[in-house]
FISEDO-212673 format. One record per residue (C-alpha): z negated, y, x; residue in one letter. Coordinates in steps of 0.1 Angstrom, whole numbers, padded with zeros to 4 digits, always signed. Layout:
N
ZYXA ...
This chain:
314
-0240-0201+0107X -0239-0161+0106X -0250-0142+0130X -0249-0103+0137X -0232-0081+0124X -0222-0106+0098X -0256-0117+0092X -0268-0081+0078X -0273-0067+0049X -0240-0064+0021X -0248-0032+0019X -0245-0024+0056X -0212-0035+0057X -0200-0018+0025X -0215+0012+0043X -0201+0008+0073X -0165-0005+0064X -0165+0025+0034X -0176+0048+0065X -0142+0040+0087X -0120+0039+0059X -0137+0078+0052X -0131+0087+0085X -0096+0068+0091X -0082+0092+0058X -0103+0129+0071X -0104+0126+0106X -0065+0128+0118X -0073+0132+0155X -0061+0106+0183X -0096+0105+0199X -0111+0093+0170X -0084+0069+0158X -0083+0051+0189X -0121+0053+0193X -0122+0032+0158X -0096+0009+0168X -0111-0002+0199X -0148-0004+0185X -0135-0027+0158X -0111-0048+0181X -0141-0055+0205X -0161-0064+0172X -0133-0091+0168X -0135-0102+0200X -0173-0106+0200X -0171-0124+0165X -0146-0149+0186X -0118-0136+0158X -0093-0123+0188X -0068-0150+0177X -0067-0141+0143X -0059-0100+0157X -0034-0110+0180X -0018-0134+0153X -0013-0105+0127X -0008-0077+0155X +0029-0081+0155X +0035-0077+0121X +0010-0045+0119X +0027-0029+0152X +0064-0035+0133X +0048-0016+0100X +0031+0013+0119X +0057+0012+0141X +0085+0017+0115X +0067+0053+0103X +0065+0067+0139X +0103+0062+0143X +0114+0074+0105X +0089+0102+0101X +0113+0121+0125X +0143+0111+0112X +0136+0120+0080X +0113+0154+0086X +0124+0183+0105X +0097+0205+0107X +0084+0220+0135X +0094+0247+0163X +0098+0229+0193X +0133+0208+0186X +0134+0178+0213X +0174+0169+0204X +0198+0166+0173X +0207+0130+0154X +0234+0131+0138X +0230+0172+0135X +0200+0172+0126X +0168+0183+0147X +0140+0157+0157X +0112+0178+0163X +0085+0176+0188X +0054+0181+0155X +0075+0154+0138X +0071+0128+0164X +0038+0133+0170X +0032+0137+0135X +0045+0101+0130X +0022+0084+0161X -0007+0100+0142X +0003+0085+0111X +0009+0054+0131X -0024+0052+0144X -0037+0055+0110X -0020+0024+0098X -0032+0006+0125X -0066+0014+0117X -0066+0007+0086X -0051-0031+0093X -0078-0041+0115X -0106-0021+0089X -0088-0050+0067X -0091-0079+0092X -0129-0071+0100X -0135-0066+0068X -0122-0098+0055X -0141-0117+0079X -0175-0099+0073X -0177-0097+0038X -0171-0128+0021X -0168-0141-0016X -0204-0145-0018X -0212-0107-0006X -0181-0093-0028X -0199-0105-0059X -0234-0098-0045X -0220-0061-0044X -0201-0055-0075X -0207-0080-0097X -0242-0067-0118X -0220-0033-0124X -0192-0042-0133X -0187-0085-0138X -0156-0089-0153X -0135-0067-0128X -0154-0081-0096X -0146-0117-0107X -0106-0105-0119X -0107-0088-0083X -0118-0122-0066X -0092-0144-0086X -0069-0121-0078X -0075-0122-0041X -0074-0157-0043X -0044-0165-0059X -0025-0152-0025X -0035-0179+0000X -0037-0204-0029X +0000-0198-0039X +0014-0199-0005X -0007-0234+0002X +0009-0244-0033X +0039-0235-0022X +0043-0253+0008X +0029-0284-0010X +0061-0282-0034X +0084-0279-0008X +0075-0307+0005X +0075-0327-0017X +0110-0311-0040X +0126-0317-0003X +0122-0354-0005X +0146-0349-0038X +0171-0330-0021X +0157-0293-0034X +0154-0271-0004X +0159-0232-0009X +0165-0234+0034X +0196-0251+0027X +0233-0249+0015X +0248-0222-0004X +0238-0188-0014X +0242-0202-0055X +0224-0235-0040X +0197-0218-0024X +0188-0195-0054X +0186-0225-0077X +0165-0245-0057X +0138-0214-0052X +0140-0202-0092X +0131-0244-0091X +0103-0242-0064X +0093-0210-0088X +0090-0226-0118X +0072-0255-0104X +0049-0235-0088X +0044-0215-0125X +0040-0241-0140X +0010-0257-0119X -0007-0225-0118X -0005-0216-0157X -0017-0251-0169X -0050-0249-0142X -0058-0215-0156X -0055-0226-0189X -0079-0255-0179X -0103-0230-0157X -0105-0211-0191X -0111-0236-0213X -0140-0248-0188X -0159-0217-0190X -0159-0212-0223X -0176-0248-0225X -0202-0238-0203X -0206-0206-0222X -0195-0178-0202X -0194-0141-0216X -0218-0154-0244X -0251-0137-0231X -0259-0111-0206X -0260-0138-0174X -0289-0143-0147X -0284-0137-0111X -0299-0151-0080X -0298-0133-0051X -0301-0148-0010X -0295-0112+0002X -0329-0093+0011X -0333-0060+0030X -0356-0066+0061X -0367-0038+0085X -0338-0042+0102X -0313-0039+0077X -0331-0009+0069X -0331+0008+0103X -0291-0003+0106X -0289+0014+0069X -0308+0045+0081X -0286+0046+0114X -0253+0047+0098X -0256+0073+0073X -0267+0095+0098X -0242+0091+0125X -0218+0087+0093X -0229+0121+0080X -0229+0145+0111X -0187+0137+0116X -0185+0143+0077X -0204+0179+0086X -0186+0189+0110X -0154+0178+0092X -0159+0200+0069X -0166+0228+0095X -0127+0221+0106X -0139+0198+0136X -0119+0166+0138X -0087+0177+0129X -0052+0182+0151X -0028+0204+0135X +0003+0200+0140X +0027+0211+0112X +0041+0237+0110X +0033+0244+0146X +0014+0221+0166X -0019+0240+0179X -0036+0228+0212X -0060+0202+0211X -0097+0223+0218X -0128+0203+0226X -0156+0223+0222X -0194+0216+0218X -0192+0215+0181X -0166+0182+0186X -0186+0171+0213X -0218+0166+0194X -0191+0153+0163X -0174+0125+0183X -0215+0112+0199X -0220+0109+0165X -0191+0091+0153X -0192+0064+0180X -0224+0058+0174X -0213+0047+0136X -0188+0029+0153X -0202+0012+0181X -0235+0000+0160X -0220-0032+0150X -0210-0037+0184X -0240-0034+0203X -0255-0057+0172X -0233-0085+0181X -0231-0079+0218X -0273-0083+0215X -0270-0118+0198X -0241-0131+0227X -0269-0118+0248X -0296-0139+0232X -0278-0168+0228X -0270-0170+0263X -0304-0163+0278X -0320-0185+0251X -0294-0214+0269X -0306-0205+0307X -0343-0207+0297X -0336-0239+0276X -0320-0258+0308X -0329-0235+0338X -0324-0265+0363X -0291-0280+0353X -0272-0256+0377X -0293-0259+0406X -0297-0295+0404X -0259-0298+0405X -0253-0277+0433X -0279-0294+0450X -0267-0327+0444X -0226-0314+0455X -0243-0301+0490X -0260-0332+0499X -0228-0354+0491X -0207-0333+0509X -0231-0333+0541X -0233-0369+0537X -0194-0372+0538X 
């Protein structure tokens, strides 16, 4: 059962998640970065998908990780030259340069993993589907296909191992005929399903008239208030973006990172966008364990009770 954050509104999170990915492309300032990276990891966390972070982190770190360390090999602008590699300067702008773009990637991973877990199938069609049908439904399919291939996949090789076809083994010529097999297999399987998916809905008469919807999604007052929330906060870092707030500079000479009221009043503002599905989530945790205390408000003392008199009688 949903709860939270998760619970609102598809339009809140398209908002919301359409919001960070705004401000993860304009706003090129560490403060903000890391402010959105850590309101969206403790919105993980919260929604218990922690694992699921730490499980992809590794691979996301590597990616981000990989632009930081080539962005100065490959440009050399900037004035303040750090060293030369293989005679050519790595410049102080360019590393930084490539932690900021680093922190962007990162950013926009977890926007991805949040995202994936808050707006599901049902919501993605919800959203897109009465304006445009055919592309929201090619879109799903298409986003489908990936896990579904990969399950496929290890189904196959599984089952091609048992006769001896295994593209982990033997030679180079060995291994490539056994994957173009594993390939064509899994081509195979996949063509003749969609050919039988197709022939399904055209039985049941799909594309013939305009279709009818039914929708389970309804704005309440809170949805509302969260709606009304977010396009605020969301619009005063948008102002003052466009004031020149937000932004470090650092090609072709890094300027010095100023602070002033104007940013001030920008960065309350953007962590409240931030932080609102945070404190939604933290308020249901809070519920749900208060709801529990006044549900059984004598289990604990009982027990301690009953571990004092054993002990004294001992």
């Amino acid at each position: 059962m949903s709860s939270g954050f998760r619970a609102m509104h598809p339009a809140v999170a398209l908002l919301y998640y359409g919001g960070l990915m705004l401000f993860a492309a304009l706003l090129f300032h560490p403060l903000f970065l890391v402010t959105e990276i850590a309101g969206l990891a403790g919105l993980l966390l919260l929604q218990g998908q922690g694992r699921q972070l730490l499980r992809g982190l590794p691979f996301y770190l590597l990616m981000a990780g990989s632009v930081a360390v080539l962005n100065p090999l490959f440009s050399h602008r900037g004035a303040h030259i750090l060293f030369y590699f293989w005679d050519q300067p790595v410049t102080l702008e360019a590393v930084l340069y490539g932690l900021m773009m680093m922190l962007v990637l990162l950013t926009i991973f977890i926007i991805f993993i949040s995202y994936n877990y808050t707006v599901t199938t049902d919501k993605f069609m919800y959203l897109f589907a009465a304006a445009a049908p055919k592309t929201a439904l090619l879109t799903l399919m298409a986003l489908r296909f990936v896990p579904l291939f990969q399950r496929r996949l290890r189904q196959i090789t599984l089952i091609q191992r048992l006769r001896g076809i295994d593209a982990g083994q033997g030679s180079l010529r060995k291994r490539m005929q056994d994957g173009m097999t594993l390939l064509k297999v899994l081509l195979t399987w996949s063509l003749e399903e969609a050919l039988q998916t197709g022939d399904s809905m055209k039985a049941r008469g799909y594309g013939i008239r305009k279709r009818s919807t039914y929708s389970i999604f309804k704005l309440d007052r809170l949805d509302k208030g969260i709606l009304l929330v977010l396009t605020v906060s969301g619009l005063i870092p948008l102002l003052g973006w466009l004031q020149g707030y937000g932004i470090l500079e650092i090609y072709p000479r890094m300027k010095p990172m100023e602070f002033g009221g104007g940013e001030v009043v920008m960065y309350i503002s953007f962590c409240l966008f931030v932080l609102t599905p945070l404190g939604l989530e933290g308020k249901e945790k809070w519920l749900w364990r208060s709801s529990r205390q006044s549900a059984y408000p004598s289990v604990i003392p009982e027990k301690s009770g009953t571990r004092s008199m054993s002990s004294h009688s001992q």
